[in-house]
N, C-alpha and C positions, 0 to 999 in steps of 0.2 A: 504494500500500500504506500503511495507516496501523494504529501502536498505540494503544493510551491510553500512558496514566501510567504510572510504577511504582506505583501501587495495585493494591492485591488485587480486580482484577475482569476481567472475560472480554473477549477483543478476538476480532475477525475479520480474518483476515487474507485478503485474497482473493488467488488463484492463476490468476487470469486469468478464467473466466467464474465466475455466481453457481453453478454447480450444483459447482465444485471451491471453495470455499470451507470452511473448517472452523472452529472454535474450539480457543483453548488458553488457560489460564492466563497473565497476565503480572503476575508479584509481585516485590518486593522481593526481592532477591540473600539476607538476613537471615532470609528467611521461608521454612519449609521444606516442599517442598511432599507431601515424604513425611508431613510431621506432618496440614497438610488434607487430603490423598486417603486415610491411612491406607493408606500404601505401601508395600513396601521401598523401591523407588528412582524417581525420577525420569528423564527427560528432557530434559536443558536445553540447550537453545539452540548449536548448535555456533560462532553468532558474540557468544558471549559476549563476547568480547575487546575491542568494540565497542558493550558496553552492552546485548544486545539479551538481558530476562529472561524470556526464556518457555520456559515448563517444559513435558512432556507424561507421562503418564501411561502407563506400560510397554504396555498396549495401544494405545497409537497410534503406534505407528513410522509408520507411513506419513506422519501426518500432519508428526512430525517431520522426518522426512527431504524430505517437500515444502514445511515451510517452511525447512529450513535451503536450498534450491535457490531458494527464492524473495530470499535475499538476494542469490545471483549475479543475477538476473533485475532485484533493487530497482539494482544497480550497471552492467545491462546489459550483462552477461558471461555467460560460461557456467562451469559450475565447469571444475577444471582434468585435465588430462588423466594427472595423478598427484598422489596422494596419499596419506598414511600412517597408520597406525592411532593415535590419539593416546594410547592405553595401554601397545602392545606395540612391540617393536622388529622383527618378524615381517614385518607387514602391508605390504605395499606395493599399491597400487592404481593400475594404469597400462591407459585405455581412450584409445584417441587417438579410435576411429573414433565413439563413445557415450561421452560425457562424461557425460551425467547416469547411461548405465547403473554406469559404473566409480563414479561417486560413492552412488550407491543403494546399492553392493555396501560399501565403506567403511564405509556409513553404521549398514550392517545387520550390518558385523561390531561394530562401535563399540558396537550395540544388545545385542549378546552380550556384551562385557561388563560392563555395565550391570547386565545380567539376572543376573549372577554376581557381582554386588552388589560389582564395584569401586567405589569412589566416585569423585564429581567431582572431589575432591581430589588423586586420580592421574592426572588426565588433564595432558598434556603437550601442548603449541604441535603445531600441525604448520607449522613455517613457511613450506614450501612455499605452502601456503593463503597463509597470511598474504603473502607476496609478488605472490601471483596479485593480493588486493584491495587493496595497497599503495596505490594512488594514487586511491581512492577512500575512504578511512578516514584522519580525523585523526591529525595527527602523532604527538597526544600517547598515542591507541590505538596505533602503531605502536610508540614507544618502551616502552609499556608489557609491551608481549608480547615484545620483544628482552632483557627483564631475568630470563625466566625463566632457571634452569641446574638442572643435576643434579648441582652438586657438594653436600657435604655442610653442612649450617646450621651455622651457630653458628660455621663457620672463614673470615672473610672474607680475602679473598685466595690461601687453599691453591690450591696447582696441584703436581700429581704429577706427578715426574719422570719423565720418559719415556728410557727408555734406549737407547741408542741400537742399532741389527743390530749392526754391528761388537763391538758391546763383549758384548752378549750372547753373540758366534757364540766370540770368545776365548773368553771366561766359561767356556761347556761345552766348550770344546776344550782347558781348562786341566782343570778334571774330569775328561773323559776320558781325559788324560796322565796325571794321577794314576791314575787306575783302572789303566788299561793297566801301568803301571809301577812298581805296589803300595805308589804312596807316601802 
């Protein structure tokens, strides 16, 4: 399997014979490819995380979803046998028996939000993934996708307290004494 460059020009990426072969876009991460296709949204690369920039065009899901498959294929794996939706907290995808079906089905939920014009900006690690190609992707890609979180910006170090059952279950059982005994 081979790309070009990150310049603005067409690669081939091949799928194993010439008649599955397709084209896509591979541009600069800065270059938008909504603004050249005259889009809403884009397609990109589900192994971004790893450098890989190629976009596709909201009409080619398939061809997106056979190249994100083609990177388990460039590491000699298969994808995994679960996986999560990297927008919603919802989605769980678990196919043991058809790995590429259960990743298809992911792929093409992913495609739905997309189409409902989430941005790439909301998308979140699924690190399951990331663990499955762990020891085929540089270190410094791994550490990089470990740095993601969903706490809030701008507070370095916040961590919310988490309270403990006990102290909660007193909490409304002190509430409910009062209730009960109209104080």
């Amino acid at each position: 399997m081979s790309s070009s460059s990150s310049s603005s020009s067409n690669s081939t990426w091949s799928l194993g014979d010439a008649s599955s072969s397709y084209s896509a876009t591979s541009i600069p991460r800065y270059c938008s490819p909504q603004i050249l296709w005259n889009s809403p949204y884009a397609l990109p690369c589900e192994f971004g995380f790893i450098g890989c920039q190629v976009f596709f065009r909201p009409s080619d899901v398939e061809a997106w979803i056979s190249h994100s498959i083609s990177h388990f294929t460039a590491f000699d794996i298969r994808p995994p046998s679960k996986a999560i939706c990297t927008f919603c907290d919802e989605a769980v995808f678990e196919n043991k028996r058809d790995l590429e079906s259960g990743w298809r089905e992911r792929m093409n939920h992913i495609a739905g939000h997309f189409a409902r014009l989430q941005s790439e900006e909301e998308l979140r690690p699924d690190f399951g993934v990331i663990e499955h190609v762990r020891k085929f992707i540089s270190v410094e890609d791994y550490k990089r996708t470990q740095r993601y979180s969903e706490r809030p910006r701008g507070c370095p170090g916040l961590v919310f307290p988490q309270p403990s059952a006990l102290f909660l279950c007193l909490y409304f059982a002190y509430f409910d004494f009062l209730l009960l005994t109209g104080h």
